[in-house]
C-alpha positions in Angstrom: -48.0 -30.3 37.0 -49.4 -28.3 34.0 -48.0 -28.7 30.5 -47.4 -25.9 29.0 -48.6 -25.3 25.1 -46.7 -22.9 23.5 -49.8 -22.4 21.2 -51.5 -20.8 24.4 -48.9 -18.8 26.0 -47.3 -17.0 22.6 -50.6 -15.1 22.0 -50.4 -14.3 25.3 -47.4 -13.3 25.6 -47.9 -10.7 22.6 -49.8 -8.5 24.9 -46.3 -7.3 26.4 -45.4 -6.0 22.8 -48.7 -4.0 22.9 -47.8 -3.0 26.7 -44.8 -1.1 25.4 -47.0 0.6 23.0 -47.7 3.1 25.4 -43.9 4.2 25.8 -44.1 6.2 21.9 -46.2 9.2 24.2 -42.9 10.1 24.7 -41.5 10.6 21.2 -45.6 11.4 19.8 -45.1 14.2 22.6 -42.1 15.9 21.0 -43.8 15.4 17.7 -47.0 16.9 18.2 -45.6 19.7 19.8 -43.4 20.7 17.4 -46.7 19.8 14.5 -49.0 22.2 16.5 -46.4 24.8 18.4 -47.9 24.0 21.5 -46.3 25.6 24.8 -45.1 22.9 27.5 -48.2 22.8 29.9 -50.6 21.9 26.5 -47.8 19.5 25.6 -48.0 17.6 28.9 -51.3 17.2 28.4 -50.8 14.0 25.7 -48.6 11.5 28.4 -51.6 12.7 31.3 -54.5 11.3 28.9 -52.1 8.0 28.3 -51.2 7.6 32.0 -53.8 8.8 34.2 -55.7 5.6 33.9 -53.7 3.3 35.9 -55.0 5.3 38.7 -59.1 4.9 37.6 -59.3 2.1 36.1 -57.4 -0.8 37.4 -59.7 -2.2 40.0 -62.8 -1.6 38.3 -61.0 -4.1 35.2 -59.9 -6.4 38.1 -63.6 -7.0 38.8 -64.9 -7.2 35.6 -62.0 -9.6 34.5 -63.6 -11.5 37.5 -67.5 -11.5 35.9 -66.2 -11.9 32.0 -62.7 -13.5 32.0 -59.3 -12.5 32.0 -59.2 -13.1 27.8 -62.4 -11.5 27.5 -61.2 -7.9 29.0 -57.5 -8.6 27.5 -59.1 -9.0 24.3 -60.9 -5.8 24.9 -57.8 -3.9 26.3 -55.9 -5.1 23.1 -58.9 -3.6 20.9 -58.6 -0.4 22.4 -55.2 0.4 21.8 -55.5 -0.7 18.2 -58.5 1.9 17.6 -56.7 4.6 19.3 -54.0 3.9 16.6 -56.4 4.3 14.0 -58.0 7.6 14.9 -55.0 9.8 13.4 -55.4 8.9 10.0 -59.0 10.1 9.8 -58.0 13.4 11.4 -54.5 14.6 12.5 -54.8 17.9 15.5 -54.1 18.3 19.0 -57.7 17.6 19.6 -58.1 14.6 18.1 -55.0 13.1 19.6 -56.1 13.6 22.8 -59.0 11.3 22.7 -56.2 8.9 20.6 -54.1 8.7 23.8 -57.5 7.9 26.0 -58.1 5.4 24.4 -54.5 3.6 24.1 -54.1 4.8 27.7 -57.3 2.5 28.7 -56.3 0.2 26.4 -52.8 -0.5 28.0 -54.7 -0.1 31.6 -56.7 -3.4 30.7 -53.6 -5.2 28.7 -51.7 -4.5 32.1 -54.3 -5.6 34.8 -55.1 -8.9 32.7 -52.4 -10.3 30.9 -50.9 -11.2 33.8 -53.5 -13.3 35.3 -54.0 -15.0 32.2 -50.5 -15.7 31.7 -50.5 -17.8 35.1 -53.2 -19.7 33.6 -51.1 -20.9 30.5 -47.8 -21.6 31.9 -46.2 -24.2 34.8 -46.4 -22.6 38.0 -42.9 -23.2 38.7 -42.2 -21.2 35.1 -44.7 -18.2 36.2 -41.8 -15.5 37.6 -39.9 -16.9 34.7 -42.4 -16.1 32.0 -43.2 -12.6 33.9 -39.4 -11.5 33.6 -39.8 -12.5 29.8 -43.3 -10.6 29.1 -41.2 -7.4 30.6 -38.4 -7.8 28.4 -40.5 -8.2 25.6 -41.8 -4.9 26.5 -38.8 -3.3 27.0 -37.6 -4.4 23.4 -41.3 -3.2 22.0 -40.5 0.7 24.1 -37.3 1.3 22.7 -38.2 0.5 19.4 -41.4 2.7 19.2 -39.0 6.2 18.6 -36.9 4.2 16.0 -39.5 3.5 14.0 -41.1 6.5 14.5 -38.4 8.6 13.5 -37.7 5.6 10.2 -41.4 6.6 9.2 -40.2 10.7 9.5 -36.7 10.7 7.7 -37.8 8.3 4.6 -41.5 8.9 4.4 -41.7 12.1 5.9 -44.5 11.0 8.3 -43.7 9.8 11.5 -47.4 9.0 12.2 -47.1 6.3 9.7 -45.5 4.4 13.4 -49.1 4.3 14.4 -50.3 1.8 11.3 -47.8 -0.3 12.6 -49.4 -0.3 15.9 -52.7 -0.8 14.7 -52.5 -3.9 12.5 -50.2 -5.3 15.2 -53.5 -4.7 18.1 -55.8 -6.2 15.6 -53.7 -9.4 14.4 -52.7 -10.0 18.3 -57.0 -9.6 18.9 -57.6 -12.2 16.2 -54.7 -14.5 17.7 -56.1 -14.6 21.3 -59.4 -14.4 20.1 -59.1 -18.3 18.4 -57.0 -19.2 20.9 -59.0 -21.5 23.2 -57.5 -20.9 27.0 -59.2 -22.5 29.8 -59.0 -20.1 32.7 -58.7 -20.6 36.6 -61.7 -20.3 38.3 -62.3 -18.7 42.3 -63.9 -20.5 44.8 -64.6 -17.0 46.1 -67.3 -14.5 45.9 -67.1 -12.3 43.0 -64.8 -9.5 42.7 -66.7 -6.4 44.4 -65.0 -2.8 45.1 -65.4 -3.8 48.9 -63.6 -7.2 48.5 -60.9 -5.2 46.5 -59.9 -3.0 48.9 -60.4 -4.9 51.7 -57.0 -7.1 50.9 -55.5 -3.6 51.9 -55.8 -4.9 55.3 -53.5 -7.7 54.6 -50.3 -6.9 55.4 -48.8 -9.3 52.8 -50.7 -7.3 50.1 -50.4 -3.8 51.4 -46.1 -4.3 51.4 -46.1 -5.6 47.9 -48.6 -2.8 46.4 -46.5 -0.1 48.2 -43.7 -2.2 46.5 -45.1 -1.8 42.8 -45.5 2.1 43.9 -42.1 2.7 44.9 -40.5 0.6 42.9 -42.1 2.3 39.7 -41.7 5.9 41.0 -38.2 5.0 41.7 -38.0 3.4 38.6 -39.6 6.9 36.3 -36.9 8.8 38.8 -34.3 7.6 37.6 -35.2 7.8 34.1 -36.1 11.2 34.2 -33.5 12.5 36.3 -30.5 10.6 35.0 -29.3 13.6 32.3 -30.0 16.3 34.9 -27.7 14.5 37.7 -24.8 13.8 35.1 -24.8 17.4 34.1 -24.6 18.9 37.4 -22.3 16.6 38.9 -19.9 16.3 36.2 -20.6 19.4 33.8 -21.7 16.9 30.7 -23.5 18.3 27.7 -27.1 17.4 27.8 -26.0 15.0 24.6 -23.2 13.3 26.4 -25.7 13.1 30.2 -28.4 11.5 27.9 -26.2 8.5 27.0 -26.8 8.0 30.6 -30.4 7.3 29.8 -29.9 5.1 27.1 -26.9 2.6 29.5 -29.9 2.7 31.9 -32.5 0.9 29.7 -30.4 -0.9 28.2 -28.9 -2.2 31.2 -32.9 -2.8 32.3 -33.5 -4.8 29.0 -30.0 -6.9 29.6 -31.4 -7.9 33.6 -35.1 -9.0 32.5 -33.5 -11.5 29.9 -31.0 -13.0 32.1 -33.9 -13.1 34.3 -36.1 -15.0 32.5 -33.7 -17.5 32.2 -32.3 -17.4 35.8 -35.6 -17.3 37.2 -36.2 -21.4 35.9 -34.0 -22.1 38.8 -34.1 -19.5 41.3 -37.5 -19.3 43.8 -38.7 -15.7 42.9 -38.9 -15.0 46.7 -35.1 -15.8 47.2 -34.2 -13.9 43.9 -35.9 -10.7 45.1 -33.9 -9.5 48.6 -30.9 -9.7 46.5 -31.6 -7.9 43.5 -33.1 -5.3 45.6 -29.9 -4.8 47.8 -28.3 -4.3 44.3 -30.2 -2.1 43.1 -30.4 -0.1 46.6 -26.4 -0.3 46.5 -26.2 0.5 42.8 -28.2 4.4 43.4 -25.5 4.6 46.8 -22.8 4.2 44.4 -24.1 6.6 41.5 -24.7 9.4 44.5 -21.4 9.6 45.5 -19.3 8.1 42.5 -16.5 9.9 42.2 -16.0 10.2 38.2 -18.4 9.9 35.3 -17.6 6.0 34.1 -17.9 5.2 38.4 -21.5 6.9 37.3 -22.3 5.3 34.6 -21.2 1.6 35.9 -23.1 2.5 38.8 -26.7 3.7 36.3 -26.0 0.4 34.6 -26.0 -1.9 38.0 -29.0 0.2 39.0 -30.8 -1.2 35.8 -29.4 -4.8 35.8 -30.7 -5.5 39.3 -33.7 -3.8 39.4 -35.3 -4.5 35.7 -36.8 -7.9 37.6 -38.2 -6.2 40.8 -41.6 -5.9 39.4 -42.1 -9.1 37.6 -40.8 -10.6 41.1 -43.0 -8.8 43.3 -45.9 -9.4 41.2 -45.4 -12.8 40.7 -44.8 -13.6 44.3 -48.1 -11.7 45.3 -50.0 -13.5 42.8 -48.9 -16.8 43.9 -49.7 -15.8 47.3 -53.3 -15.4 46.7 -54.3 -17.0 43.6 -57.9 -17.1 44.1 -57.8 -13.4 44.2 -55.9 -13.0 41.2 -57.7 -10.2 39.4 -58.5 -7.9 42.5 -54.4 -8.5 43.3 -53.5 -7.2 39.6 -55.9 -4.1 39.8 -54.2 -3.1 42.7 -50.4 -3.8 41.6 -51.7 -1.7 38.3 -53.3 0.5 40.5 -49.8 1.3 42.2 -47.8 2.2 38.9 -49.9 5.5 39.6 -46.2 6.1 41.9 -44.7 7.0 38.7 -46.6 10.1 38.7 -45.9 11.5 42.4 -42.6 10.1 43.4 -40.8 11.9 40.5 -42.6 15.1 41.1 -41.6 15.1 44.6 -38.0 14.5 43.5 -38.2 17.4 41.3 -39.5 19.2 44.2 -36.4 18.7 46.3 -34.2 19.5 43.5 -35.0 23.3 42.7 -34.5 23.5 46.5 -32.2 21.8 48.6 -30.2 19.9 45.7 -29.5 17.1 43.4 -27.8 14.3 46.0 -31.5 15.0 48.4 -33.5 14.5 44.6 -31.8 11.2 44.2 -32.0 10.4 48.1 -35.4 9.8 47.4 -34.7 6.5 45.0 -32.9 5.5 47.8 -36.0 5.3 50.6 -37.8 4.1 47.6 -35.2 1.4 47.2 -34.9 1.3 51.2 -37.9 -0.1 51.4 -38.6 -2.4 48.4 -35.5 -4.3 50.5 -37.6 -4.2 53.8 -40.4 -5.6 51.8 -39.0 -8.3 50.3 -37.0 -9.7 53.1 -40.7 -10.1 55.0 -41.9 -11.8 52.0 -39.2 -14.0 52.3 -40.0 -14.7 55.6 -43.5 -15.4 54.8 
């Protein structure tokens, strides 16, 4: 059994802060709105340049992590984020933050499709799903504190950009750390990575599920998040200030569920811990449909985010595990299928304006509805 070195896996493990570096388009979006007076259509415009490259990009990294190394394109990915950090101290407008978002947007594309991989290369197998749940948390922690220290930087210094130094000495010390970091990485018996041989493990049915997994489960998962406020004001005639403390119990609750999952998940197969969280989860949106009063709602929001802040360490890990030889085409297609977090809460959105709320959130439920169907056959399998 592998030992693990905690020398190895800590520097690896620091890409999940830099993962969550992404989540500040949120807060940078209000910001540069209000800095430029831009309408809402312009506005959008920042989290598409961030985003947009999960769709583009992730199996083309997959198969160049394949011909230069997983710590080689991390390394890169890392890189990226920390110049697109830079770029608004040499020149602060709309225009020049575009190209800034581009380039953390690629950045966190690369971090995404090869930490993982590399992780599983550093740690025990039996600790893998264990390490996974701990990367996301560490995430988690590194989103929700990007608007504090954002708005820190604003109230005392008067420049909330100052959030983006931060960033950028934190890429570069994490690229210097990996970089001396000597990591012996697993290497395929298989042909290289091609596009063909990419998307040809489409036609496994194992792989298909668990990508179609990663899309629902993320467009269920942005859903929620986005739609949490609108559904408590509607249903129980909350101010948007009390509806958004709905928001806040949901990622917190997420936060809570991927640290009790790293430490369940030492014990607990990953394929026996996902069928269960998922029939939480799935029971958890039920409940918040139809809950009667506004703490039934808010229990249920925070159930919702307990059991399903795991689903996509556990479905990644368990895909991974499955094929391991075909570890970086398998990653560029799970980051491929985050790309659900851009259609799933449209179409929500969609249904709102005109049937209703309750058929907006039905939608998590299919979403949920069939994470459960997947996971049960990969328990089977």
């Amino acid at each position: 059994m592998k030992k693990m070195n905690l020398n190895k896996v800590l520097p690896v493990l620091m890409a999940a802060i830099l993962m969550g570096f992404a989540d500040i388009v949120g807060v940078a979006t209000g910001y540069i709105k209000s800095d430029f007076g831009l309408t809402d259509d312009l506005a959008q415009l920042i989290p598409f340049m961030a985003l947009v490259w999960f769709f583009f990009l992730s199996v083309p990294v997959g198969i160049l992590q394949d011909k230069y190394g997983k710590k080689t394109m991390l390394n890169i990915g890392m890189g990226f984020i920390g110049l697109g950090m830079i770029i608004p101290f040499f020149h602060y407008s709309f225009a020049v933050m575009l190209p800034a978002m581009v380039l953390m947007g690629v950045g966190n594309t690369i971090v995404q499709v090869s930490a993982n991989p590399l992780l599983m290369n550093v740690v025990p197998k039996d600790k893998f799903s264990s390490f996974m749940s701990l990367s996301q948390f560490l995430k988690a922690i590194s989103s929700l504190l990007g608007p504090i220290i954002a708005t820190f930087f604003a109230l005392k210094f008067g420049n909330w950009k100052l959030v983006f130094a931060v960033y950028a000495v934190t890429s570069l010390l994490a690229v210097l750390w990996l970089y001396f970091t000597r990591i012996e990485e697993s290497k395929s018996n298989e042909k290289p990575a091609t596009f063909k041989s990419c998307f040809s493990l489409l036609k496994n049915k194992f792989v298909i599920l668990m990508v179609l997994g990663i899309f629902f489960l993320v467009g269920a998962d942005v859903g929620m998040n986005t739609n949490i406020a609108n559904y408590l004001q509607s249903s129980f005639s909350l101010s948007l200030e009390q509806a958004s403390l709905g928001i806040s119990i949901y990622f917190a609750a997420l936060m809570i569920g991927r640290f009790l999952g790293a430490i369940m998940l030492n014990w607990v197969p990953a394929k026996k811990f996902l069928p269960g969280t998922a029939a939480l989860a799935l029971l958890s949106m039920i409940a918040m449909i139809f809950a009667p009063s506004v703490m039934i709602a808010r229990i249920a929001i925070f159930m919702a985010g307990l059991s399903s802040g795991n689903l996509f360490p556990l479905i990644f890990t368990i895909t991974l595990e499955k094929m391991p030889n075909r570890a970086n085409e398998v990653s560029g297609l799970m980051i491929m299928a985050i790309s659900g977090g851009a259609i799933i809460p449209p179409i929500m959105g969609i249904l709102s304006a005109n049937i209703g709320m309750i058929a907006s959130l039905m939608v998590l439920v299919v979403c949920m509805l069939y994470i459960v169907g997947a996971s049960i056959y990969a328990l089977k399998k």
